[in-house]
C-alpha positions in Angstrom: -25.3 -57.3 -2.5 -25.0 -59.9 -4.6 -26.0 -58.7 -8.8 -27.9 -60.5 -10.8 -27.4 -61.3 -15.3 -27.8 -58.1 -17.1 -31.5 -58.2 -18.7 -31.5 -60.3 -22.0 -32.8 -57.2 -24.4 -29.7 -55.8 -23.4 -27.5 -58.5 -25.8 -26.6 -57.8 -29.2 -27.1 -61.0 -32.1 -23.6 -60.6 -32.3 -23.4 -61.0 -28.6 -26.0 -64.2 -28.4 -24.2 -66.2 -31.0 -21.0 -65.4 -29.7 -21.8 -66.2 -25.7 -23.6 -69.8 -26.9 -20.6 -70.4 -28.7 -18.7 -70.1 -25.9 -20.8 -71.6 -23.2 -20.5 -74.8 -25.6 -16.8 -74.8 -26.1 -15.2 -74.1 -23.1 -18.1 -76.5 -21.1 -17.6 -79.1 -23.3 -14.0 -78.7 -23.8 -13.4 -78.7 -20.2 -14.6 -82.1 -19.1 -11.2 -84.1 -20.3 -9.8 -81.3 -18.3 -11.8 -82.5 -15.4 -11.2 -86.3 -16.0 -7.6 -85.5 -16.6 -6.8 -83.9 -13.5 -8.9 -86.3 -11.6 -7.1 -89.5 -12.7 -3.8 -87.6 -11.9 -4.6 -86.7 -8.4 -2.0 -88.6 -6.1 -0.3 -90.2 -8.8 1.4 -87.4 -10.8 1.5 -83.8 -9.1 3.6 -82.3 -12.1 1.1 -83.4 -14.7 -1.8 -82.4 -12.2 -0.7 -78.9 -12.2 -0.5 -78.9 -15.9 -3.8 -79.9 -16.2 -5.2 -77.6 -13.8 -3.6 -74.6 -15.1 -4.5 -75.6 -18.5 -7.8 -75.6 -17.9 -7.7 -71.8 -16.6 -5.4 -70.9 -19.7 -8.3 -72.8 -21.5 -11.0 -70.6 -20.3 -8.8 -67.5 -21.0 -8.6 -68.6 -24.7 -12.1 -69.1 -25.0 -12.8 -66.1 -23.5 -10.5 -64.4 -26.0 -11.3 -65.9 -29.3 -15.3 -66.2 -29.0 -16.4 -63.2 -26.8 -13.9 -60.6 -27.6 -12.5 -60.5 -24.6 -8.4 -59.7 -23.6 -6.8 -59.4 -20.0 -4.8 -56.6 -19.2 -2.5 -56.5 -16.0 -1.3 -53.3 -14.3 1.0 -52.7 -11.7 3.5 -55.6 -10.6 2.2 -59.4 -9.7 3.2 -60.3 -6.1 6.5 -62.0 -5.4 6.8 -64.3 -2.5 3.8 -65.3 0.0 1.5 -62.7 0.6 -2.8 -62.2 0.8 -4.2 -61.1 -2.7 -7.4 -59.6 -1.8 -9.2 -59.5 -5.1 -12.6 -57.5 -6.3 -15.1 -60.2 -8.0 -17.7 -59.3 -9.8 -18.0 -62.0 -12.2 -16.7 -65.7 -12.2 -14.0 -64.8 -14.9 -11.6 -64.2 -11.9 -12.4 -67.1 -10.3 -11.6 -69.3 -12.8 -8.7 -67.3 -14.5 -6.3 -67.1 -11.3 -4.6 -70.0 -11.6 -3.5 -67.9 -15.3 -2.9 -64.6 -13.3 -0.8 -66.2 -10.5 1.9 -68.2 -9.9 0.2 -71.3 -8.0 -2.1 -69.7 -5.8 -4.2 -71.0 -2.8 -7.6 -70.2 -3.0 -10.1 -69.6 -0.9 -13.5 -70.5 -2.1 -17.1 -70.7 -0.7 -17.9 -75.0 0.5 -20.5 -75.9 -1.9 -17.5 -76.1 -4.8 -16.4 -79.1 -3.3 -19.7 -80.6 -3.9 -18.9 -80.6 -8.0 -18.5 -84.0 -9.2 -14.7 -84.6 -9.8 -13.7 -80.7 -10.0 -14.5 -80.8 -6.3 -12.0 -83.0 -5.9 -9.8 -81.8 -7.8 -10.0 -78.5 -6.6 -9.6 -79.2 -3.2 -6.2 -81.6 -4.6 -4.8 -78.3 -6.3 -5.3 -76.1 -3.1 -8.9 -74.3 -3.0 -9.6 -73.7 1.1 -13.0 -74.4 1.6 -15.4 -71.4 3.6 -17.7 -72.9 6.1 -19.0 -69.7 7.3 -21.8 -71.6 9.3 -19.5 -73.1 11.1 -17.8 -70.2 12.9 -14.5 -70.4 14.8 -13.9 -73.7 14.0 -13.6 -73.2 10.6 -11.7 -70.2 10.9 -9.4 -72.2 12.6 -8.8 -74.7 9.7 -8.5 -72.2 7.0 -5.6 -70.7 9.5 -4.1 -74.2 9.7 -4.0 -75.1 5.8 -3.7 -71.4 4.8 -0.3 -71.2 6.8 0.9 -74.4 5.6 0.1 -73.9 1.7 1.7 -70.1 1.9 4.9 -71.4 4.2 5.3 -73.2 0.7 6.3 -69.6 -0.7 2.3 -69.8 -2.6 0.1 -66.6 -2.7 -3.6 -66.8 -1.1 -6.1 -65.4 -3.1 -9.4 -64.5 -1.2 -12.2 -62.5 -2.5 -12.8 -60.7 1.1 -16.4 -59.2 -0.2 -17.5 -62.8 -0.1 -19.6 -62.9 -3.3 -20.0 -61.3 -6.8 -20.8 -57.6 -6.6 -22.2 -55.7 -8.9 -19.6 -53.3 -11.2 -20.2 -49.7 -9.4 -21.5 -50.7 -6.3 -19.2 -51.7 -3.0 -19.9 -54.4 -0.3 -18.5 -54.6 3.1 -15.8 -57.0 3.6 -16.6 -60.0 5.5 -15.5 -60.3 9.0 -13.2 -63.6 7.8 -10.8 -61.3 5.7 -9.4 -59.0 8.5 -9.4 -62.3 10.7 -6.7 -64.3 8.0 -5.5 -61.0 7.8 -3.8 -60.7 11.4 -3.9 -64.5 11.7 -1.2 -64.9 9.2 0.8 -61.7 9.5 1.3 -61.3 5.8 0.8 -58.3 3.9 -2.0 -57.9 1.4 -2.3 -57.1 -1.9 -5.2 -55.7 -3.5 -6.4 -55.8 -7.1 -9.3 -54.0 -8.4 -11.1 -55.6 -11.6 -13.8 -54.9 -14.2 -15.1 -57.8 -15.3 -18.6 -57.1 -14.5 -20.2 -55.7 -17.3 -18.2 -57.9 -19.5 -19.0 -60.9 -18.5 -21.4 -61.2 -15.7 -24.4 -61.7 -18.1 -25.9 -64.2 -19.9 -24.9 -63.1 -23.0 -21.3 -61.6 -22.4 -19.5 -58.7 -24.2 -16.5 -57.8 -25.9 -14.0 -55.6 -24.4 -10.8 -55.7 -21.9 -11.1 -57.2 -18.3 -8.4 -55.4 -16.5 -6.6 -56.9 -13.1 -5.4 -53.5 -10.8 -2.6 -54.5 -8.6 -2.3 -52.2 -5.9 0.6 -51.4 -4.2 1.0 -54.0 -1.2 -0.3 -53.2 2.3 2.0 -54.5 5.2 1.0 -56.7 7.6 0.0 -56.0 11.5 -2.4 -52.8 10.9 -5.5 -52.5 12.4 -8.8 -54.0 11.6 -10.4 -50.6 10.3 -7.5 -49.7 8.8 -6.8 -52.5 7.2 -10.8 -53.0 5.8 -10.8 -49.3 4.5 -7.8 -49.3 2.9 -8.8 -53.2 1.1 -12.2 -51.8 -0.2 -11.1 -48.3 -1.4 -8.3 -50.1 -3.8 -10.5 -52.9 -4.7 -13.1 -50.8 -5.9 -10.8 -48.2 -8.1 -12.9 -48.8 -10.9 -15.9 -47.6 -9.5 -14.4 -44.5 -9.6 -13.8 -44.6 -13.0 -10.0 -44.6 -12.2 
């Protein structure tokens, strides 16, 4: 269910010579960012979070100043440990939560890792790799970290329909979601968000990505329950709500 780049025709000039501006800019500007956080990995934790969260207020900026695009928030950011079940139709989310959150775990598919130095670095700041190939096993180490990261007083962020969707459509959440869910008896949050036709295309647009924030879902329902009432506040904006 994953979407694919919005045809090229589609893009205005305005649009083309504002997205390679940005593609060069925020790349380019983000390898000290990279560097930086790596060489401060085990040596200096306060300066490693500045770094990381810099980078993400980085992107934000870019995003801002050469595409057009602002961040709105509505309704109230979480307070405390809890599950932040996010839509994610684009990898503006991705990379902005560290902005939107106060220090938040992440959970994020394996291959990340891979990435020279950000790998690293990612996995230093608190990204919870998802081996899905490797079944209950790995379920059982996200547990483990995901518990010891939120005891910390640290929201998990987890995308529960496991990859970008397209802005109007609506996945089923995967199976590992309601599992965490009842694993670590915390409630949930949900947030729907817009970003899709904004900036899942090659050649982005201008407008407003808005972040939802639903009212927070308590811990210890049922696995339907708790799935239905996920994907109907996630997906708000399909419903042109």
């Amino acid at each position: 269910m994953s979407s694919g780049s919005e045809p090229w025709v589609e893009a205005t000039p305005l649009e083309v010579v504002r997205s390679l501006a940005f593609y060069a800019v925020f790349y380019l500007g983000s390898v000290p960012f990279v560097v930086g956080a790596a060489a401060m990995m085990g040596i200096a934790e306060r300066p490693f979070q500045r770094i990381v969260t810099g980078w993400s207020a980085w992107h934000r900026r870019c995003a801002r100043w050469l595409l057009g695009i602002q961040v709105r928030v509505e309704g109230p950011l979480p307070d405390g440990p809890a599950i932040i079940a996010l839509r994610h139709e684009s990898f503006f989310e991705a990379i902005d939560l560290p902005t939107l959150l106060e220090d938040p775990v992440i959970v994020a598919k394996a291959e990340l890792m891979n990435i020279p130095l950000w790998g690293l670095a990612a996995r230093r700041w608190g990204l919870i790799a998802v081996r899905r190939d490797d079944g209950a096993k790995a379920l059982r180490a996200m547990v483990t970290e995901a518990r010891t990261r939120t005891a910390a007083g640290r929201p998990l962020a987890i995308f529960p329909e496991g990859t970008r969707t397209r802005h109007g459509q609506r996945a089923e959440l995967q199976s590992g979601f309601a599992a965490l869910y009842k694993l670590l008896d915390l409630p949930v949050i949900p947030v729907a968000v817009n970003s899709g036709p904004l900036y899942h295309r090659r050649y982005k647009r201008a407008g407003t990505v808005v972040y939802r924030f639903g009212e927070a879902i308590p811990a210890g329902l049922k696995r339907d329950e708790i799935e239905a009432r996920v994907g109907e506040a996630i997906t708000a904006f399909n419903r042109g709500t």
